[in-house]
FIVEX-657256 format. One record per residue: residue in one letter; x, y, z of N, C-alpha, C in turn. Coordinates in steps of 0.2 Angstrom, whole numbers. Layout:
N
<site 'A' <X Y Z> <X Y Z> <X Y Z>>
...
END
This chain:
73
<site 'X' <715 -124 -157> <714 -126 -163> <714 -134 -163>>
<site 'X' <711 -138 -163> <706 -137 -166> <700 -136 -160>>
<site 'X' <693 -136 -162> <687 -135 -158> <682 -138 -160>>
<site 'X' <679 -143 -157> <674 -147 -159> <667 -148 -154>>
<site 'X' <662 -147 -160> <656 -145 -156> <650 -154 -158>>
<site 'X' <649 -156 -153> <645 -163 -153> <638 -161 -152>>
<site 'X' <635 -160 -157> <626 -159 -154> <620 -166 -155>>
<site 'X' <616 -167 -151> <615 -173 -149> <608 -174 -145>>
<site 'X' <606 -178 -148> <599 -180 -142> <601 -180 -135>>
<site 'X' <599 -178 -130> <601 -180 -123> <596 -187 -121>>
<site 'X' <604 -190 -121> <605 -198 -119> <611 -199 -117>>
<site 'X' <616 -197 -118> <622 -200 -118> <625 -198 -112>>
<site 'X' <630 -204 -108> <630 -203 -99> <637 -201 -100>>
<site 'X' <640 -197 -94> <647 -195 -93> <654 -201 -97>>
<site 'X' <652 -205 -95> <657 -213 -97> <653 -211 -103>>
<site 'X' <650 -211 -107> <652 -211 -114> <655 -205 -119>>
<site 'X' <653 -198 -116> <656 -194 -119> <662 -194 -118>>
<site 'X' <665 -195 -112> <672 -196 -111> <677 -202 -114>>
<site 'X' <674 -207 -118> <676 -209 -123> <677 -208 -128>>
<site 'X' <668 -204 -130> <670 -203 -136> <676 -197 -136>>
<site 'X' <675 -191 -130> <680 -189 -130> <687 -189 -133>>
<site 'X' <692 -195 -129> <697 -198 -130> <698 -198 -136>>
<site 'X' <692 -203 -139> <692 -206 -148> <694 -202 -152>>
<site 'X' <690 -196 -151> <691 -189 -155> <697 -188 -155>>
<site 'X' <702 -185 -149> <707 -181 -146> <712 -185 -150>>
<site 'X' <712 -191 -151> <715 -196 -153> <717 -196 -160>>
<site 'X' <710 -196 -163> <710 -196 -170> <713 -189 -174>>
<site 'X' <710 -184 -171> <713 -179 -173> <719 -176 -172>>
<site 'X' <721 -178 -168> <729 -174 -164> <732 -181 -171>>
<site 'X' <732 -187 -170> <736 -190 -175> <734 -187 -185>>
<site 'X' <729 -185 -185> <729 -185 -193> <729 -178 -192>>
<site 'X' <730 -173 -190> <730 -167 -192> <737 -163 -185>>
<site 'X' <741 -169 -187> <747 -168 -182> <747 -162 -177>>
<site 'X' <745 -163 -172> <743 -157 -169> <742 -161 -160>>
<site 'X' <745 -158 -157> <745 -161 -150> <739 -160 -146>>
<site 'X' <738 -165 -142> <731 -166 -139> <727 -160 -135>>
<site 'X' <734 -155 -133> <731 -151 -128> <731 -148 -129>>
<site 'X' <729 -145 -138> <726 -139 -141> <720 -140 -143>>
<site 'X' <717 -148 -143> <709 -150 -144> <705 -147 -139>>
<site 'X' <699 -146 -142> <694 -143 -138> <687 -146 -138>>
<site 'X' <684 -149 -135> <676 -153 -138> <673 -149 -133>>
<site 'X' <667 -151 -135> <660 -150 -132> <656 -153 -134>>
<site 'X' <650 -153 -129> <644 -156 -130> <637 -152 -130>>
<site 'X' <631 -152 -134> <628 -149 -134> <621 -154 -134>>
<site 'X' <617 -155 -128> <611 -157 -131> <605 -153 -133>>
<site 'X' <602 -157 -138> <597 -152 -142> <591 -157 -141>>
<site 'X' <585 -153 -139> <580 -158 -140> <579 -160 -145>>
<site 'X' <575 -166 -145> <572 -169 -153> <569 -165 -157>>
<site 'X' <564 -162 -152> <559 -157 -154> <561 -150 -158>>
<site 'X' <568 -149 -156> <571 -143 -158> <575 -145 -164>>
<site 'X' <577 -151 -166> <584 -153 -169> <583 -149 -177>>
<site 'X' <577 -151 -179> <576 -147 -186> <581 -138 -185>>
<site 'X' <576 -135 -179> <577 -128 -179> <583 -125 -179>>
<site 'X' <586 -130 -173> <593 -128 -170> <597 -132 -173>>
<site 'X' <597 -136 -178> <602 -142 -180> <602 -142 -187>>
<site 'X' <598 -146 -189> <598 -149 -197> <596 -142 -201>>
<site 'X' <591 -138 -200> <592 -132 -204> <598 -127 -205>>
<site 'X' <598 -125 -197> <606 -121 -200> <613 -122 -201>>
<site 'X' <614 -129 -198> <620 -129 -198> <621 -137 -203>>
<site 'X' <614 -139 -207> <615 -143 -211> <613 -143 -219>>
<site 'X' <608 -140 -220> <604 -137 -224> <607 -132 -227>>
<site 'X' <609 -127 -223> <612 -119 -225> <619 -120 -225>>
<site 'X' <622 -126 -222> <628 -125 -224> <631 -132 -226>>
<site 'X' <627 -133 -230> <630 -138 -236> <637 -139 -239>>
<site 'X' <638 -134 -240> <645 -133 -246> <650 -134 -238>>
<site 'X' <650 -135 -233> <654 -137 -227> <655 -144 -225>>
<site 'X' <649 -146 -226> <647 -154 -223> <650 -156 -225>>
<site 'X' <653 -164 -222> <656 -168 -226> <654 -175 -225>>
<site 'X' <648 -174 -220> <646 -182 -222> <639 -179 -221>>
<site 'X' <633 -182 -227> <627 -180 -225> <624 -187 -220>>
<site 'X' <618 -183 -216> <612 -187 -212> <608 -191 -218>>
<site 'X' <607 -195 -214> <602 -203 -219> <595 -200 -217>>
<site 'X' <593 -195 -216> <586 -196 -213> <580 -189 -216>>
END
């Protein structure tokens, strides 16, 4: 606990997820007081071309009442 899923156009090189990694691990272990080595991420790249299908429909659209920050787009 927690589990964090990053989906994402593929672009992003090893040295960035592993930042953002850090960032994450960081921010969360401090505000939901919970130590670093129960954090979990992942990375998932999605094509562009699929992002509607596999992204912004199901897991934006349909799950609305979750979201907590919507996309500008």
């Amino acid at each position: 606990m927690p589990h964090i899923i990053i989906k994402h156009f593929p672009s992003s090189s090893k040295e960035q997820r592993d930042k953002i990694t850090l960032d994450i691990i960081q921010t969360i272990s401090r505000n939901l007081n919970c130590s670093e080595n129960v954090i979990s991420i992942s990375f998932e790249e999605i094509e562009k071309e699929n992002w509607f299908k596999e992204v912004y429909k199901p897991e934006i659209i349909e799950k609305k009442d979750l979201l907590h920050k919507q996309p500008n787009y």
